[in-house]
C-alpha positions as CSV (number, residue, x, y, z in Angstrom):
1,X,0.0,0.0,0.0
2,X,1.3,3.7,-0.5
3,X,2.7,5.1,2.5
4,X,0.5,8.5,1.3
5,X,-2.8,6.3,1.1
6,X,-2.0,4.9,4.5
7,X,-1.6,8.6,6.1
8,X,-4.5,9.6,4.4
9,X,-7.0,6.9,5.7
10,X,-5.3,6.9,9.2
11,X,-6.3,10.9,9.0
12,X,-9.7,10.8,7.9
13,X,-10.4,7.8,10.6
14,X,-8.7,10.1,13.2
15,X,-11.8,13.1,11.9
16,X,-14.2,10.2,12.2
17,X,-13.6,9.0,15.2
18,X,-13.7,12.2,16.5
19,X,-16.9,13.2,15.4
20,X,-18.1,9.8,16.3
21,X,-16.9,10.9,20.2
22,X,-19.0,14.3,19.3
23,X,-22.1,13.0,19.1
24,X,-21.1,10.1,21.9
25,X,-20.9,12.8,24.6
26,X,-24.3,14.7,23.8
27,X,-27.5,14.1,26.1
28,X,-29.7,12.6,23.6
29,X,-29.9,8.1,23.9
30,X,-30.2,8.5,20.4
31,X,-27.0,10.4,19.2
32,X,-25.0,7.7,22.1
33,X,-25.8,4.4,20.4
34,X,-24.5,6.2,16.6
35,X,-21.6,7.5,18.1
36,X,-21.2,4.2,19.4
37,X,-22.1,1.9,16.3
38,X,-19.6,4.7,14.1
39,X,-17.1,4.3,16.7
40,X,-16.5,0.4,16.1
41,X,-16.7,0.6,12.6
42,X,-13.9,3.2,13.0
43,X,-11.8,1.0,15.1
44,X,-12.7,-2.5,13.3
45,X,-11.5,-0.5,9.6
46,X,-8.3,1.0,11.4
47,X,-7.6,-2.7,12.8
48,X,-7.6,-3.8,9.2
49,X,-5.6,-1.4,8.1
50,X,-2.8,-2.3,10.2
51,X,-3.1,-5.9,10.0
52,X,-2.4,-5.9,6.6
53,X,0.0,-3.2,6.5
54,X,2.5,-5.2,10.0
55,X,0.9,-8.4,8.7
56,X,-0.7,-9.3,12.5
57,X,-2.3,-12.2,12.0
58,X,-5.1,-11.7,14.1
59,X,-6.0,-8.2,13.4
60,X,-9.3,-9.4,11.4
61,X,-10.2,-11.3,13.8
62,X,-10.8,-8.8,16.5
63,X,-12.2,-6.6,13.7
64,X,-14.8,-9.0,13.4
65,X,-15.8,-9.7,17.0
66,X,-15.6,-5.8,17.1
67,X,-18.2,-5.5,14.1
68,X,-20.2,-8.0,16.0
69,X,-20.1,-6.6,19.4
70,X,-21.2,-3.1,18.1
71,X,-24.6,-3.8,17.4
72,X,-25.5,-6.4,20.0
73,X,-24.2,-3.7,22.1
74,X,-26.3,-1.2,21.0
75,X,-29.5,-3.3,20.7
76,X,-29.3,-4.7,24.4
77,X,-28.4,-1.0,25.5
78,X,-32.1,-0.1,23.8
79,X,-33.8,-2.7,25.5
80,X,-32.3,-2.1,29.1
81,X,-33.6,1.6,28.2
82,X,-36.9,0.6,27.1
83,X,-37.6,-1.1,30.1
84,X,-36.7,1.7,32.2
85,X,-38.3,3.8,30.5
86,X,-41.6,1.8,30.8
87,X,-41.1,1.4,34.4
88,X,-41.2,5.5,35.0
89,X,-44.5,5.5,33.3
């Protein structure tokens, strides 16, 4: 891979993840659980990345629990808030 196409994608998933940690700390549930789903796509892409780049063996394998984790993460979150949220009511 080009060392200036590496720089460039580590860069832009820098800007992402930061954005994704924007909308992570803002009040709403709602903008939480995005920042969280954007934020391990972020960090499952970056761990390709450098897998391929050091050859680590193993680097698409934690990508992949990581791109499974995400969202099971994010849909038990919603429930646990559900049911709080019907228990107020």
């Amino acid at each position: 891979m080009n060392e200036y196409v590496l720089y460039f994608t580590m860069f832009a998933l820098l800007i992402g993840a930061l954005s994704s940690l924007k909308l992570c700390f803002h009040k709403n549930t709602s903008n939480v659980l995005i920042g969280e789903g954007l934020m391990a796509i972020i960090i499952a892409t970056f761990l390709v990345i450098l897998s391929a780049e050091f050859n680590v063996s193993f680097g698409e394998t934690v990508a992949l629990f990581i791109l499974v984790a995400g969202p099971v993460g994010t849909i038990a979150f919603s429930k646990v808030m559900k049911r709080k949220s019907e228990n107020i009511e």
